[in-house]
C-alpha beads as a LAMMPS data file, in Angstrom:
LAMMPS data file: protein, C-alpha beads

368 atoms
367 bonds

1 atom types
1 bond types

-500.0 500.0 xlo xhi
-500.0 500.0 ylo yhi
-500.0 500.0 zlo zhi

Masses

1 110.0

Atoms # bond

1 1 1 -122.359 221.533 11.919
2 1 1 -125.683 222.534 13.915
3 1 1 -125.924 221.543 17.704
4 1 1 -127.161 218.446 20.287
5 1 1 -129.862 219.282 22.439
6 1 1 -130.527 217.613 25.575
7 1 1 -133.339 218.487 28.301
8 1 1 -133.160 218.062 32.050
9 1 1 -136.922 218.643 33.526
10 1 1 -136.560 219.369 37.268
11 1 1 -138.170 221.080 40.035
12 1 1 -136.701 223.957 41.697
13 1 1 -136.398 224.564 45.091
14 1 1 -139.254 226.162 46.924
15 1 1 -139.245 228.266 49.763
16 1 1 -141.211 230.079 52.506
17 1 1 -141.851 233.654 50.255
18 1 1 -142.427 236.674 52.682
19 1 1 -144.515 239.593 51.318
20 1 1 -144.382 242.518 53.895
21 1 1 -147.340 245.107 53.255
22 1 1 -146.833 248.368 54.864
23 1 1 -149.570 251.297 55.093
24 1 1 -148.150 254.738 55.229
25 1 1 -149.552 257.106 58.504
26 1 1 -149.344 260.826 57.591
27 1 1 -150.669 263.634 59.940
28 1 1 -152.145 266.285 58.766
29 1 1 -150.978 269.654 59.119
30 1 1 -153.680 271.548 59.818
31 1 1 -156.018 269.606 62.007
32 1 1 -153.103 267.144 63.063
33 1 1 -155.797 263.991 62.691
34 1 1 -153.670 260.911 61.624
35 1 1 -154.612 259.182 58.258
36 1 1 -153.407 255.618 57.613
37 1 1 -153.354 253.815 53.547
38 1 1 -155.347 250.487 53.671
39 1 1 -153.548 247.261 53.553
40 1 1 -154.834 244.451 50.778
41 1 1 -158.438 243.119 51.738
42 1 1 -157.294 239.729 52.480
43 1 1 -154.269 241.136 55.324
44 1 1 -155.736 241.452 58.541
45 1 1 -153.591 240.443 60.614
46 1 1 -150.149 241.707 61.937
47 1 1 -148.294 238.165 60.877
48 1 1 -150.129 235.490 59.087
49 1 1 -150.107 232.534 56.113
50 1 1 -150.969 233.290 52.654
51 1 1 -153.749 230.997 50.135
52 1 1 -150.866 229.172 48.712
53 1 1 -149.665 228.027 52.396
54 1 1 -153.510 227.498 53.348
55 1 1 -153.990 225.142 50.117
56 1 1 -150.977 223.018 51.121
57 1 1 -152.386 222.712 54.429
58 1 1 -155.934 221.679 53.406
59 1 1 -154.764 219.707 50.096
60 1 1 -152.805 217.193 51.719
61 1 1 -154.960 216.089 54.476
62 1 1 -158.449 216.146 52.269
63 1 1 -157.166 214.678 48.611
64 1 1 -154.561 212.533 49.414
65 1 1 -155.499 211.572 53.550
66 1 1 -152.477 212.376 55.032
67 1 1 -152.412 212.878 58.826
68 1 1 -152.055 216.493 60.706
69 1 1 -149.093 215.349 61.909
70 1 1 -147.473 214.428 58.550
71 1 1 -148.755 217.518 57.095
72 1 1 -146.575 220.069 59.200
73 1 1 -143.105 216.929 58.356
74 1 1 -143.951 217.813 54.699
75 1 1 -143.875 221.530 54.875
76 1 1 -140.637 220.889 57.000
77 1 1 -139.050 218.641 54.351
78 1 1 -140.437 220.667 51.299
79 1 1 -140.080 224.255 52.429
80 1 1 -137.787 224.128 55.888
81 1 1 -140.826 226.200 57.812
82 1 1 -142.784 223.513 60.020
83 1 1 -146.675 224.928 60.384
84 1 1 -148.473 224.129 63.535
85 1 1 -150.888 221.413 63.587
86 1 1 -153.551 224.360 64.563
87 1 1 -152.295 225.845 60.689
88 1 1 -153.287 223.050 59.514
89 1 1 -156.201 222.440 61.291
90 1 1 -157.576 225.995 60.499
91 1 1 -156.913 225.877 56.747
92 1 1 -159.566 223.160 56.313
93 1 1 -162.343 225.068 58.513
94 1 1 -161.363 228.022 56.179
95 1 1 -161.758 225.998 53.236
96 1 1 -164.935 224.558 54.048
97 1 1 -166.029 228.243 54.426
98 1 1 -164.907 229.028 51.665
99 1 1 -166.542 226.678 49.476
100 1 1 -170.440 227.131 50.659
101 1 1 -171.059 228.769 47.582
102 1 1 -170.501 225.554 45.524
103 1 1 -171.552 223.417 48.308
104 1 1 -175.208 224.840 47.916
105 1 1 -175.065 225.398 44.161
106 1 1 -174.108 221.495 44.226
107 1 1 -177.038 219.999 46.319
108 1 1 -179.230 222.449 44.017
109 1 1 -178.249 220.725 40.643
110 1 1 -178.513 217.632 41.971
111 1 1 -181.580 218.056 43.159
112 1 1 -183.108 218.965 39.717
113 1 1 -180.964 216.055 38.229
114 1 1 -182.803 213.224 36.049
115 1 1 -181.223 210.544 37.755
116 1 1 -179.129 210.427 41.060
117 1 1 -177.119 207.875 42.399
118 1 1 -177.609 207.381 46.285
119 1 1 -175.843 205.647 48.728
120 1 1 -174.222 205.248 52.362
121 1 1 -171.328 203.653 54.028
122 1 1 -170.077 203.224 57.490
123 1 1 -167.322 205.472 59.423
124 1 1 -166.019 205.300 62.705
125 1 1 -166.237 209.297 64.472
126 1 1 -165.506 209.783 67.867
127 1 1 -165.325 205.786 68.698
128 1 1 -169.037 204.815 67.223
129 1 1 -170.362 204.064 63.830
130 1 1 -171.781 206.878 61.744
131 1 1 -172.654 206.976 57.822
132 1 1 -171.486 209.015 55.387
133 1 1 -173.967 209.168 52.995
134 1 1 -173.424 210.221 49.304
135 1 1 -175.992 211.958 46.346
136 1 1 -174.107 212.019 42.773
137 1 1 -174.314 212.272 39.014
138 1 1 -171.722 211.999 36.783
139 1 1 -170.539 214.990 37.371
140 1 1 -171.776 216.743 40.701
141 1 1 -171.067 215.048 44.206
142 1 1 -172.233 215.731 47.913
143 1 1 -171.465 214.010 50.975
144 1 1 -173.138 214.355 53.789
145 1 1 -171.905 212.289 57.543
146 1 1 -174.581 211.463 59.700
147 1 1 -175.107 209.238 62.996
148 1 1 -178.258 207.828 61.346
149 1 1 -178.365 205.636 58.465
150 1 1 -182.166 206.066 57.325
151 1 1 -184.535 209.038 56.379
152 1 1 -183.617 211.306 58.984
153 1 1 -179.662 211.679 58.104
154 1 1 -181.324 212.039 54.528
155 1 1 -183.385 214.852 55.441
156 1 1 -180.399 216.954 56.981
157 1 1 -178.656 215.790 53.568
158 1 1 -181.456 217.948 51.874
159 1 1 -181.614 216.875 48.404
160 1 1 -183.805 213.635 48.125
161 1 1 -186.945 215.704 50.012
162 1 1 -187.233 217.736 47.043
163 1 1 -185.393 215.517 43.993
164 1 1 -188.327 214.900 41.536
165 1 1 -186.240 212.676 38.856
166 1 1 -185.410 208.665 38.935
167 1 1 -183.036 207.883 42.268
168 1 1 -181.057 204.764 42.094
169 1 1 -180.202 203.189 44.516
170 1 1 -180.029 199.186 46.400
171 1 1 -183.199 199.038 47.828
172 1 1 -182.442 199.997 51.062
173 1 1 -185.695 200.773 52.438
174 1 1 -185.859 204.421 53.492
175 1 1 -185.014 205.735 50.253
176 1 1 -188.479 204.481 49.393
177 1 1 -190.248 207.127 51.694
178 1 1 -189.652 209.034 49.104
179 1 1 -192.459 209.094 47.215
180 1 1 -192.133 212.023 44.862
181 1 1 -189.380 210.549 42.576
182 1 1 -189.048 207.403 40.742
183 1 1 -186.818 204.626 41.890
184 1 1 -184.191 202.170 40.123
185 1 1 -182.712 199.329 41.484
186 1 1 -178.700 197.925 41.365
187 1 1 -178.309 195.271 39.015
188 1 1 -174.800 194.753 40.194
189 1 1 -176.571 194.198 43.337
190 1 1 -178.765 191.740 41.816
191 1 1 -176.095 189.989 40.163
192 1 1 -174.127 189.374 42.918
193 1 1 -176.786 188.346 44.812
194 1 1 -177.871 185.609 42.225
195 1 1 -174.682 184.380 42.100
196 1 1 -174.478 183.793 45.183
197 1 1 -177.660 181.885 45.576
198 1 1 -176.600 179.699 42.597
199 1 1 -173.932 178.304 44.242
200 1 1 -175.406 178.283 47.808
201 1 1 -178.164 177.010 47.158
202 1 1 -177.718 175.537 43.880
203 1 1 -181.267 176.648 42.447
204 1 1 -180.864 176.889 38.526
205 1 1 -183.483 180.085 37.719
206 1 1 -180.823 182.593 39.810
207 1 1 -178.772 181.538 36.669
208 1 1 -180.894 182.212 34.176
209 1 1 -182.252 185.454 36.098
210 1 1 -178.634 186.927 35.675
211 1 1 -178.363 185.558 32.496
212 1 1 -181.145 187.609 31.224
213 1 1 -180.484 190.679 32.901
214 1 1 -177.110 190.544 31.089
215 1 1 -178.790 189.652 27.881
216 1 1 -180.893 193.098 28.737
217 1 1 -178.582 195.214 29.156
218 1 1 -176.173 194.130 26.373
219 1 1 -179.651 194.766 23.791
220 1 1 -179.491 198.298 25.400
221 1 1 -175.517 198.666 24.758
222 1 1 -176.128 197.995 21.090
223 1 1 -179.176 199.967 20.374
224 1 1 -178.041 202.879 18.434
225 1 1 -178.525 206.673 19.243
226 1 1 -181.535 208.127 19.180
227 1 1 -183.038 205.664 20.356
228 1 1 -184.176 206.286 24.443
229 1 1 -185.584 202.514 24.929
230 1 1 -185.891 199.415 23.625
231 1 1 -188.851 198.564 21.168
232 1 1 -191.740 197.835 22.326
233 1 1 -191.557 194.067 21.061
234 1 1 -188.235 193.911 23.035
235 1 1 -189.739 194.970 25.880
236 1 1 -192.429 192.867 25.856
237 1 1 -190.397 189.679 25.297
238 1 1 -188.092 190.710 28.150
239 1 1 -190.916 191.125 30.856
240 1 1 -192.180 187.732 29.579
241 1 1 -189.208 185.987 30.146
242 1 1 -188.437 187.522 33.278
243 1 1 -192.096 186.916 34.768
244 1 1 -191.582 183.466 34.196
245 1 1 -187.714 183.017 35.441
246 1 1 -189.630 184.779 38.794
247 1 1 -191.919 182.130 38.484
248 1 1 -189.605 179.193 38.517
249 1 1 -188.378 180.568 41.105
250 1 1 -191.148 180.868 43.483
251 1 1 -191.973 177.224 42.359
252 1 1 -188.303 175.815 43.495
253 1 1 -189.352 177.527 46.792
254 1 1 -192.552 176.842 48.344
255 1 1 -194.542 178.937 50.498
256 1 1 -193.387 178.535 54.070
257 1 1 -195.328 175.970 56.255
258 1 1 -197.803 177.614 58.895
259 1 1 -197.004 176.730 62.733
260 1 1 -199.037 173.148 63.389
261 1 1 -201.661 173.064 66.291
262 1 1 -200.262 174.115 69.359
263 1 1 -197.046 175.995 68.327
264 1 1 -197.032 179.666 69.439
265 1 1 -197.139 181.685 66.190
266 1 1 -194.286 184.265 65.783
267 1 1 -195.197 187.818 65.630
268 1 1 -194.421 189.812 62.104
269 1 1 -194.028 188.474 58.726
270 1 1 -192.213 184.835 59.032
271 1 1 -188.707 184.822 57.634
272 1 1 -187.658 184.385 54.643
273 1 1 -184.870 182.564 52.898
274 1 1 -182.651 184.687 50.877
275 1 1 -183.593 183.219 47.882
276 1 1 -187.113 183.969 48.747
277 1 1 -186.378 187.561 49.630
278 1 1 -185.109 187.981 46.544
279 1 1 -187.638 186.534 44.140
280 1 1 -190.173 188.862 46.239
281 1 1 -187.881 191.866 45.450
282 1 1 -187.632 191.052 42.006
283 1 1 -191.390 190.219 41.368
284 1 1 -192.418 193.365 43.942
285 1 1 -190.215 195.932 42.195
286 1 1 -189.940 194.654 38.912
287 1 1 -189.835 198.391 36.964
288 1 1 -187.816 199.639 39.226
289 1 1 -185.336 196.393 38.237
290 1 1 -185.877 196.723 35.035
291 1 1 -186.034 200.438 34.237
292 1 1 -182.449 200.589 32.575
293 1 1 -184.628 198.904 29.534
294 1 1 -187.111 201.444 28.919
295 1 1 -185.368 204.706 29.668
296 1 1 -181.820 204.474 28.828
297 1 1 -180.872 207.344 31.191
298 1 1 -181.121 204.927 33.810
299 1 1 -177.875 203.411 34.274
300 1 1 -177.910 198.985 35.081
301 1 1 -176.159 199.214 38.017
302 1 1 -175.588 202.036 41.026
303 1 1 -171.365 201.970 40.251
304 1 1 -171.141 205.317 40.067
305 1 1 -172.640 206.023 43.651
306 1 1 -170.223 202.816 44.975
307 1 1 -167.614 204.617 43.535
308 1 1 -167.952 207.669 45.273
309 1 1 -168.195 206.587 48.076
310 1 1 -165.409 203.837 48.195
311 1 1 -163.324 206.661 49.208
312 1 1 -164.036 206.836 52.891
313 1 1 -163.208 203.548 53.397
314 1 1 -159.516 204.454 52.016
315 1 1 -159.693 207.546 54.365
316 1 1 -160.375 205.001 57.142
317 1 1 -157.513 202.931 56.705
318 1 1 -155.258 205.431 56.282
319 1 1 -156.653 207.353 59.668
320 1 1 -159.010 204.871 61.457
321 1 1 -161.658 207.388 61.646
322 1 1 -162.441 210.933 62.956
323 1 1 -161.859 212.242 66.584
324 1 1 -165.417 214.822 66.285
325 1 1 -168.575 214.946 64.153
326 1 1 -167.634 218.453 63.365
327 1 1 -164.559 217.118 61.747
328 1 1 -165.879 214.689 59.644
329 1 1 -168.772 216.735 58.363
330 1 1 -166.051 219.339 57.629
331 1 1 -163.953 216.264 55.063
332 1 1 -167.928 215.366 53.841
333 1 1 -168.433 218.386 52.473
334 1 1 -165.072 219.135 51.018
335 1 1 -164.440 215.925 49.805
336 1 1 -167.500 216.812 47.541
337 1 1 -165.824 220.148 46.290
338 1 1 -162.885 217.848 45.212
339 1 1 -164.841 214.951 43.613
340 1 1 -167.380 217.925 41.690
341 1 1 -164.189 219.394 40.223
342 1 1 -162.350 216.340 39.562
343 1 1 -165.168 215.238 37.647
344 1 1 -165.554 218.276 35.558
345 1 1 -161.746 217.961 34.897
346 1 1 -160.530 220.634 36.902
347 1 1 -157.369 220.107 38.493
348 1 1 -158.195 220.104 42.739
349 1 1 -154.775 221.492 43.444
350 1 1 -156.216 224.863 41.494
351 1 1 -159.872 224.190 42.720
352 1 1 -158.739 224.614 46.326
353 1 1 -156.267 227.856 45.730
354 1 1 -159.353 229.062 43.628
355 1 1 -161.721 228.367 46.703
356 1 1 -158.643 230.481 48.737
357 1 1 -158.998 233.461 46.377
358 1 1 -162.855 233.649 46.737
359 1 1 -163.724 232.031 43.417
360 1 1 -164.862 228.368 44.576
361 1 1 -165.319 226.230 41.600
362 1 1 -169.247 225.811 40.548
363 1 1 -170.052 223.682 37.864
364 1 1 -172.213 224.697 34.958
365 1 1 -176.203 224.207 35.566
366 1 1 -175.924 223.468 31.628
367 1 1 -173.809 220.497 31.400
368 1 1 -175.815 218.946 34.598

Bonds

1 1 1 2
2 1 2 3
3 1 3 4
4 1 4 5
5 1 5 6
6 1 6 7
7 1 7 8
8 1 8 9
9 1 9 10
10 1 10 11
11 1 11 12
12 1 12 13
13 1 13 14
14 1 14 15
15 1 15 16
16 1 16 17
17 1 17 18
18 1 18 19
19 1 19 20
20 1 20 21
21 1 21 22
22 1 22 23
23 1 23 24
24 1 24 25
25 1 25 26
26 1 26 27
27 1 27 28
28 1 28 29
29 1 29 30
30 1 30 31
31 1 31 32
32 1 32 33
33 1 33 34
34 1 34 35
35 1 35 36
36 1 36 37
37 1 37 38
38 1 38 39
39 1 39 40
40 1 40 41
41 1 41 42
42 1 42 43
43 1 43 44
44 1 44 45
45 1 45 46
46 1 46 47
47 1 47 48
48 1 48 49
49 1 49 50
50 1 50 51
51 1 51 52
52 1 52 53
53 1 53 54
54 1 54 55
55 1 55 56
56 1 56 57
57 1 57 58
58 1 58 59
59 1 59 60
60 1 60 61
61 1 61 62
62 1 62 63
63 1 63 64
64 1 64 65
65 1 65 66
66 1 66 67
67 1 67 68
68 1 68 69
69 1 69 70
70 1 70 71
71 1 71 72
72 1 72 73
73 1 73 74
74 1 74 75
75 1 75 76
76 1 76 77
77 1 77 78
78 1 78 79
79 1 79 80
80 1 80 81
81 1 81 82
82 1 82 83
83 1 83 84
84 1 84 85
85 1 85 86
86 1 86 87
87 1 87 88
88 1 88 89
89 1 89 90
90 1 90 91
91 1 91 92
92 1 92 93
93 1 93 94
94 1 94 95
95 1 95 96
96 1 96 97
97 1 97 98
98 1 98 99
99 1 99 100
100 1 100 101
101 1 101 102
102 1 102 103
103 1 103 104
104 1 104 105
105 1 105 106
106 1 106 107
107 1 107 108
108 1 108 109
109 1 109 110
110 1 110 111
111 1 111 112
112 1 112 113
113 1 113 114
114 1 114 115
115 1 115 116
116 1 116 117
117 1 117 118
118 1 118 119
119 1 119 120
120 1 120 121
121 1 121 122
122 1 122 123
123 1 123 124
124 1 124 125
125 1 125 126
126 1 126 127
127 1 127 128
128 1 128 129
129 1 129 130
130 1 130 131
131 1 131 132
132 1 132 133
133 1 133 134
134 1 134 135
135 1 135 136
136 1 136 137
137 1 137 138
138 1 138 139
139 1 139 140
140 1 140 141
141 1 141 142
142 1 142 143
143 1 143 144
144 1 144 145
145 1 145 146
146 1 146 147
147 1 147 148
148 1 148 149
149 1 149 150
150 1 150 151
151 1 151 152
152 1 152 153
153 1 153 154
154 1 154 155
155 1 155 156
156 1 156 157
157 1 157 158
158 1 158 159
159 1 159 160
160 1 160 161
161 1 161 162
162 1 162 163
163 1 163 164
164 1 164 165
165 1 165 166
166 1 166 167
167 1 167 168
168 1 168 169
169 1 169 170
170 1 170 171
171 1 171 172
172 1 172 173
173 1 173 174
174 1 174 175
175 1 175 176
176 1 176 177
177 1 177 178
178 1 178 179
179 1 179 180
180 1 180 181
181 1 181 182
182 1 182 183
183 1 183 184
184 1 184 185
185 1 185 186
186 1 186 187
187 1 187 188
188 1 188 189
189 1 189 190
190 1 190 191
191 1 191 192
192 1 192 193
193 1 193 194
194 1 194 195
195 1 195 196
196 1 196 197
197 1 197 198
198 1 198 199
199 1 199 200
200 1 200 201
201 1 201 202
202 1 202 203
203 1 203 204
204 1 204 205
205 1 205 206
206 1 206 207
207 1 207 208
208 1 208 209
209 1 209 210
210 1 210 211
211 1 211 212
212 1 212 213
213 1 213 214
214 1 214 215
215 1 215 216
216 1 216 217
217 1 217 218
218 1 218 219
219 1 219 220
220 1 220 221
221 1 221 222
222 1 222 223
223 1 223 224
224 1 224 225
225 1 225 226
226 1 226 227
227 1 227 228
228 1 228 229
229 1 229 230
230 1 230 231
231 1 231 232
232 1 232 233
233 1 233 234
234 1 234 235
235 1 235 236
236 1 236 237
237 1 237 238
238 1 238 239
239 1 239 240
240 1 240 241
241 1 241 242
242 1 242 243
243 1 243 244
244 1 244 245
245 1 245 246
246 1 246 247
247 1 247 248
248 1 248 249
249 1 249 250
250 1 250 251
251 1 251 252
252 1 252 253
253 1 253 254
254 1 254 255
255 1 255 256
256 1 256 257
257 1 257 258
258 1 258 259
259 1 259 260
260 1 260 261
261 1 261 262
262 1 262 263
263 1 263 264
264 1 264 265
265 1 265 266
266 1 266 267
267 1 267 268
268 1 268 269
269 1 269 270
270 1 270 271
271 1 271 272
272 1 272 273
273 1 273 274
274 1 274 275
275 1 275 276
276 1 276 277
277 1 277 278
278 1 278 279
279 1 279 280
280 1 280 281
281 1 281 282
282 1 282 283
283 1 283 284
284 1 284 285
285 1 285 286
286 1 286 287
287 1 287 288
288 1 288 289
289 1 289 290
290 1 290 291
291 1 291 292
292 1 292 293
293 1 293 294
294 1 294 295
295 1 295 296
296 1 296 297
297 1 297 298
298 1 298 299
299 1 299 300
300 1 300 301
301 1 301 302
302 1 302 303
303 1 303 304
304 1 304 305
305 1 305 306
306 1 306 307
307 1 307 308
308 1 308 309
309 1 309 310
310 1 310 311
311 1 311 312
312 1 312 313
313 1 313 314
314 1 314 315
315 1 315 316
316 1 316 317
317 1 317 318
318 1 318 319
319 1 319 320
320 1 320 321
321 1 321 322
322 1 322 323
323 1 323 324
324 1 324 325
325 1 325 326
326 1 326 327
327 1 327 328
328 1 328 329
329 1 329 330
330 1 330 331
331 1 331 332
332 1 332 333
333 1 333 334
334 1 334 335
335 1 335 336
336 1 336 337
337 1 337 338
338 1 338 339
339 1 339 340
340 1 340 341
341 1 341 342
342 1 342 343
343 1 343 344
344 1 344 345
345 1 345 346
346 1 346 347
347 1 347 348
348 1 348 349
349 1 349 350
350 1 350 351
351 1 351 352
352 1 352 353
353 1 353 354
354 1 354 355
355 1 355 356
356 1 356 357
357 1 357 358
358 1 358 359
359 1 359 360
360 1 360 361
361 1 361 362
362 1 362 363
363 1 363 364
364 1 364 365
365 1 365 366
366 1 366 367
367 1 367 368
């Protein structure tokens, strides 16, 4: 009559596994010297936690933001052995050791990328604002936490100092020092910017401006492969139209009006209203706005550095921020071993055990 099969997937109970290594002492007969068998490379000490222990200990807390505390209740719960907080503590400065390798190898791809995404957000360590600043592609990340916001914090970064390619970025203002790479601007940015003005201050050409810039990019979405830019005709006609949307603007906004007899003049430039400050952006950098059209490796919009680093601010309500620098450098830099090998599809549980073993993941210089 044959059978009924029926399937029960489960876990099974895991437990605290104790591997005792023992290295034999013999004497020898003759001379009555002592010889002793080596114990495995990675034993050295008399009682100790294995890489599987370690990667619990620095998983938790670095992919997922779970306290120290919380940490040590989940090995309880999960394994009945409670670590230390110091166990804890530990297997992320061990971790971050053990992942230099791909920490350099990173910050070298990136720096020979063709385009990198750049960009910074705010943390709280030790009480007081710092920025955790972020250099990405597609596939390679590195984060880098900084009290400074502007070149210097970049320069300790030590990737956009020698990054030749196209950097895109918001226009934040240091990233222009750099003079030895190309620059593209965030049309997100610009969009939401426009919008804004539109209905602030009701002035029709932010519209059309986002409009077009839409109408841009959707002509680059349907231009087929191989093509690496639009034509020149359709590049022409775009710069046209978006010289004289810039225009419009400039002409619903008229030049400031210069102090009167008498009034003390301000030093500096005189400020500007924002619709103003962006109609100078967008006539000042227009290439840089606009490079998405004529080299389609240049993405519209800077999502991909947003994206990575939106995660900081989820680490910050989950913790509030970090109690030392040291600390928070230490989550920069492995949070950038986990996002590389997420991104390359390798599964971080495995990346960090790897790490553990001496074989930190490094990404292929080929597919980069």
């Amino acid at each position: 009559m044959g059978y009924e099969e029926r399937q029960v997937f489960d876990i099974p109970a895991i437990r605290i596994e104790v591997t005792a290594h023992r290295a034999e002492i013999k004497v020898c007969p003759e001379c009555g010297s002592a010889s002793k068998g080596r114990f495995p490379e990675a034993v050295t000490q008399a009682v100790q936690y294995g890489p599987m222990v370690n990667t619990w200990a620095s998983y938790f807390p670095n992919q997922h933001y779970v306290s120290v505390e919380r940490t040590t209740e989940i090995f309880a719960d999960l394994v009945q052995h409670r670590v230390s907080e110091a166990t804890v503590l530990k297997a992320s400065e061990q971790l971050e050791t053990s992942i230099e390798p791909s920490t350099a190898a990173v910050k070298g791809m990136l720096r020979d990328a063709e385009v990198l995404h750049v960009d910074e957000s705010g943390l709280r360590v030790t009480g007081k604002l710092h920025w955790l600043h972020v250099a990405s592609t597609e596939g390679l990340t590195s984060y880098e936490v900084h009290a400074k916001r502007g070149q210097e914090a970049m320069e300790d970064a030590g990737i956009l100092g020698a990054f030749k390619g196209r950097a895109v970025h918001d226009h934040w203002k240091p990233y222009f020092h750099y003079t030895e790479c190309d620059h593209a601007l965030c049309n997100a940015h610009h969009l939401r910017e426009l919008c804004f003005i539109d209905k602030q201050y009701q002035q029709s050409w932010a519209t059309d401006m986002g409009d077009l810039l839409l109408e841009i990019k959707a002509a680059v979405d349907a231009t087929p492969e191989p093509a690496m830019s639009l034509s020149p005709p359709e590049l022409e006609g775009f710069e046209k139209r978006y010289d004289k949307v810039v225009q419009v603007g400039f002409d619903t906004n008229p030049a400031a009006v210069s102090p009167s007899e008498g009034e003390v003049k301000k030093r500096g430039r005189p400020k500007q209203p924002p619709p103003v400050n962006l109609l100078i952006r967008l006539r000042d950098f227009k290439g840089e706005v606009l490079a998405f059209m004529s080299d389609f490796r240049v993405p519209f919009d800077n999502n991909q550095g947003e994206r990575d680093v939106r995660m900081v601010k989820v680490k910050q309500k989950v913790s509030g921020g970090f109690r030392t620098l040291a600390g928070a450098k230490r989550f920069g830099r492995i949070r950038g071993y986990i996002s590389t090998a997420r991104k390359n599809g390798k599964n971080v549980f495995e990346a960090i055990r790897d790490a553990f073993d001496g074989n930190p993941f490094i990404p292929s210089p080929e597919t980069h």
